[in-house]
C-alpha positions as CSV (number, residue, x, y, z in Angstrom):
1,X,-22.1,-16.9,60.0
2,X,-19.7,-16.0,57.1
3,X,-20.3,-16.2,54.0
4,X,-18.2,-16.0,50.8
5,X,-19.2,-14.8,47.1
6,X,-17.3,-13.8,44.1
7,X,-14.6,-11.3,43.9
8,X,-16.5,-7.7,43.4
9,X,-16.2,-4.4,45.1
10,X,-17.8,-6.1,47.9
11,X,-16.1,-8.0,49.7
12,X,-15.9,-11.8,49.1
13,X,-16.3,-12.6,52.9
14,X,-19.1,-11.4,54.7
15,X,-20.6,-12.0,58.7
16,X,-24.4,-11.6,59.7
17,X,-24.7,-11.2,63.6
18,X,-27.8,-10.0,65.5
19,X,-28.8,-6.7,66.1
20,X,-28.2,-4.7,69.6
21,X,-29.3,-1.7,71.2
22,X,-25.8,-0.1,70.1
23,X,-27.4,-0.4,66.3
24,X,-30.3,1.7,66.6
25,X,-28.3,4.5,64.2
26,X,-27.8,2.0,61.8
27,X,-30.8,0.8,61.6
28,X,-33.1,4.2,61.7
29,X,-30.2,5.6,58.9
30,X,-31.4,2.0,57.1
31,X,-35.0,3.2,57.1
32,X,-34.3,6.4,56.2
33,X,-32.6,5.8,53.0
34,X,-34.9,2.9,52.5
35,X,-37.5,5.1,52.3
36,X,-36.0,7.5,49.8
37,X,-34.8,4.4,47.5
38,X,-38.4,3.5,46.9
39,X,-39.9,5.6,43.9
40,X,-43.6,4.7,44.6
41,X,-44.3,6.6,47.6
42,X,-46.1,10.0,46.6
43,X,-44.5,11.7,49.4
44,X,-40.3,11.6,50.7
45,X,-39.9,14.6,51.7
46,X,-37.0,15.5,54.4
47,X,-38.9,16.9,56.9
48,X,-41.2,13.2,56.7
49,X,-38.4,11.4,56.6
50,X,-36.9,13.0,60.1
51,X,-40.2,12.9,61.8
52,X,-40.9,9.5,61.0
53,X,-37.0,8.6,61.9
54,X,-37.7,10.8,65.5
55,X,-40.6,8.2,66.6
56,X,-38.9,5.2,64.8
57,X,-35.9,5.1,67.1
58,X,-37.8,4.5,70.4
59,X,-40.3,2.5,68.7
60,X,-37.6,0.0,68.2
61,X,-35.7,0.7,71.5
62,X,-39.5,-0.3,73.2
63,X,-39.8,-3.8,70.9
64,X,-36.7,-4.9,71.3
65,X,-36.7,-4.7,75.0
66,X,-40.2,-6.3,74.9
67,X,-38.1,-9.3,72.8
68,X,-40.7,-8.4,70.0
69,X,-38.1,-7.5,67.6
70,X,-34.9,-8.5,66.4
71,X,-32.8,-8.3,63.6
72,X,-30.2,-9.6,61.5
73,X,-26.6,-6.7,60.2
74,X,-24.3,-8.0,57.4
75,X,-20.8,-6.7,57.9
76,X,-17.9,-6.9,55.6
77,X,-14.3,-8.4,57.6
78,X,-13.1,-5.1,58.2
79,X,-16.5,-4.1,60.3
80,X,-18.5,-2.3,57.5
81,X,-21.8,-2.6,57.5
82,X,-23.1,-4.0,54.2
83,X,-27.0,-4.2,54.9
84,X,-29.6,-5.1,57.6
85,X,-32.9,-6.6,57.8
86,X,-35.2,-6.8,60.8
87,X,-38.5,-9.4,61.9
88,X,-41.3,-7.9,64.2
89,X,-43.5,-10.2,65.8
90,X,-46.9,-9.0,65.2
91,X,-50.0,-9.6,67.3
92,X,-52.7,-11.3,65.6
93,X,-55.8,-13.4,66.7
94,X,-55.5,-16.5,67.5
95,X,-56.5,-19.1,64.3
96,X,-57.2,-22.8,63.4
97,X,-53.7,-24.3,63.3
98,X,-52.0,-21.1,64.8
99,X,-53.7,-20.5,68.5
100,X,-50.2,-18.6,69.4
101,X,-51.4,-15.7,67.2
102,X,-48.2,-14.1,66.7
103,X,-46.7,-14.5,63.6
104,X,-43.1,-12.9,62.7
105,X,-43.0,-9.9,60.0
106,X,-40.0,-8.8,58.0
107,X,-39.4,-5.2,57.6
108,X,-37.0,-2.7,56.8
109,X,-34.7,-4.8,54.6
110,X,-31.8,-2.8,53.1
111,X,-28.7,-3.1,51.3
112,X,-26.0,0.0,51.3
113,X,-26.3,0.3,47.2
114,X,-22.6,-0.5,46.5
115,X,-23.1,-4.0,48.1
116,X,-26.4,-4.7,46.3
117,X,-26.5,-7.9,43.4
118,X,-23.8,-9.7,45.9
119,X,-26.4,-11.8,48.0
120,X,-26.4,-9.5,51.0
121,X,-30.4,-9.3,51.1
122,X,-30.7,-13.1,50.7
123,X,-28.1,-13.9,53.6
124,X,-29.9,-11.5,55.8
125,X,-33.4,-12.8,55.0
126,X,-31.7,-16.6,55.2
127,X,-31.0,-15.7,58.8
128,X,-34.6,-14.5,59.4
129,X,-36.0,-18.0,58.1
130,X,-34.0,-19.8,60.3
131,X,-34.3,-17.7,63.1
132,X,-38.4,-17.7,62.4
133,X,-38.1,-21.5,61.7
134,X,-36.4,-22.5,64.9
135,X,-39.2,-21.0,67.1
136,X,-41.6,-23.3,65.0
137,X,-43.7,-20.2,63.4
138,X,-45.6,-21.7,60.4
139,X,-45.4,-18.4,58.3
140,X,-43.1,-15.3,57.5
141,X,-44.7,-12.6,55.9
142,X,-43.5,-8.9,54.2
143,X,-44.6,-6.3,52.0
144,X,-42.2,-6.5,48.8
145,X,-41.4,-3.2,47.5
146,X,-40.4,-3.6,43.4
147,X,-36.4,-3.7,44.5
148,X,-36.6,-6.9,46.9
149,X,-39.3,-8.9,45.1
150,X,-36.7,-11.1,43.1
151,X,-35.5,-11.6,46.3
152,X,-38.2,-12.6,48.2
153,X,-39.6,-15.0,45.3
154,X,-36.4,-16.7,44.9
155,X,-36.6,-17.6,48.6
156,X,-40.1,-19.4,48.0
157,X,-42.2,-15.9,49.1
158,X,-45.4,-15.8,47.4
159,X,-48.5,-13.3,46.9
160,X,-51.1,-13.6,49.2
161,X,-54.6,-12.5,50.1
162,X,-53.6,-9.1,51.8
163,X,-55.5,-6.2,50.1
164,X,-55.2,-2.6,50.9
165,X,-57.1,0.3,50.7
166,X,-55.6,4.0,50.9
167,X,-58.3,6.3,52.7
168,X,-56.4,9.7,52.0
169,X,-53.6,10.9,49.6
170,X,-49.7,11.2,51.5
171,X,-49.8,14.4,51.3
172,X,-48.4,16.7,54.0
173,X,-52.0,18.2,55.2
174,X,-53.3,14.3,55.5
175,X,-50.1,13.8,57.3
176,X,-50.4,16.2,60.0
177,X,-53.8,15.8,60.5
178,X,-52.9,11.9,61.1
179,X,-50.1,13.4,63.6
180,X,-52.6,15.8,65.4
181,X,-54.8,14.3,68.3
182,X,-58.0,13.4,67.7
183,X,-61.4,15.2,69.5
184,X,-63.6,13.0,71.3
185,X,-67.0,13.0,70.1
């Protein structure tokens, strides 16, 4: 799919193609910097940052072989990637209306900040909603960080009912005691 925009510093033409195996770098770099763009986690720090990348990598080689995750890479004409965005399919109970259970999650969308305001995001996430659409799931859901939100509501993505709860502080004594095995009682 190409798409063209305005004359900017990106460029006006743009492809979206699927993810493969051979964009695993991308795609944990992606996360990484992600990660450090958000400015409402209490903890970033490096050494988080490469842990969390260390299990991420074969955490998305394992779904992807399993066909429970694939993804979407925006590339300019010359081959430079401009932003990626991925959709997990997530196990849930079966409901009314939904015995299948699984329903598709968006994560990890992220723009390369030179590209961002051209309509990168919202190709990327296009692709998702069609990809989700033509395997006749009824929902799409994501957690909006402050950055995509305009995003996502101008696509027709609205609050729900999900509700959290943080347990423990990020902090990196809760964070290796979440890493360290647990005794059995």
């Amino acid at each position: 799919m190409t798409r063209r925009r305005p004359a900017t510093a990106v460029p006006a033409r743009y492809r979206i193609r699927s993810v493969t195996s051979g964009d695993l770098g991308v795609l944990v770099r992606h996360r990484e910097r992600m990660f450090s763009d958000l400015d409402h986690w209490d903890v970033v720090d490096p050494k988080a940052l490469r842990e969390a990348a260390r299990a991420y990598r074969p955490w998305l080689r394992r779904k992807m072989r399993a066909r429970k995750l694939t993804g979407f890479i925006a590339e300019s004409a010359r081959g430079s990637v401009l932003g990626s965005a991925l959709v997990v399919l997530r196990d849930q109970p079966p409901r009314p209306r939904w015995p299948r259970g699984e329903l598709p999650y968006v994560m990890n969308v992220y723009t390369v900040p030179e590209a961002r305001g051209r309509g990168v995001a919202t190709g990327l996430l296009e692709e998702i909603l069609q990809w989700s659409r033509a395997r006749g799931f009824p929902r799409v859901v994501l957690n909006a960080s402050d950055m995509g939100r305009g995003v996502y509501e101008r696509l027709g993505f609205e609050g729900g009912t999900e509700m959290r709860l943080q347990l423990l502080p990020w902090t990196p004594e809760t964070m290796a005691r979440a890493r360290s095995p647990r005794k059995k009682r």
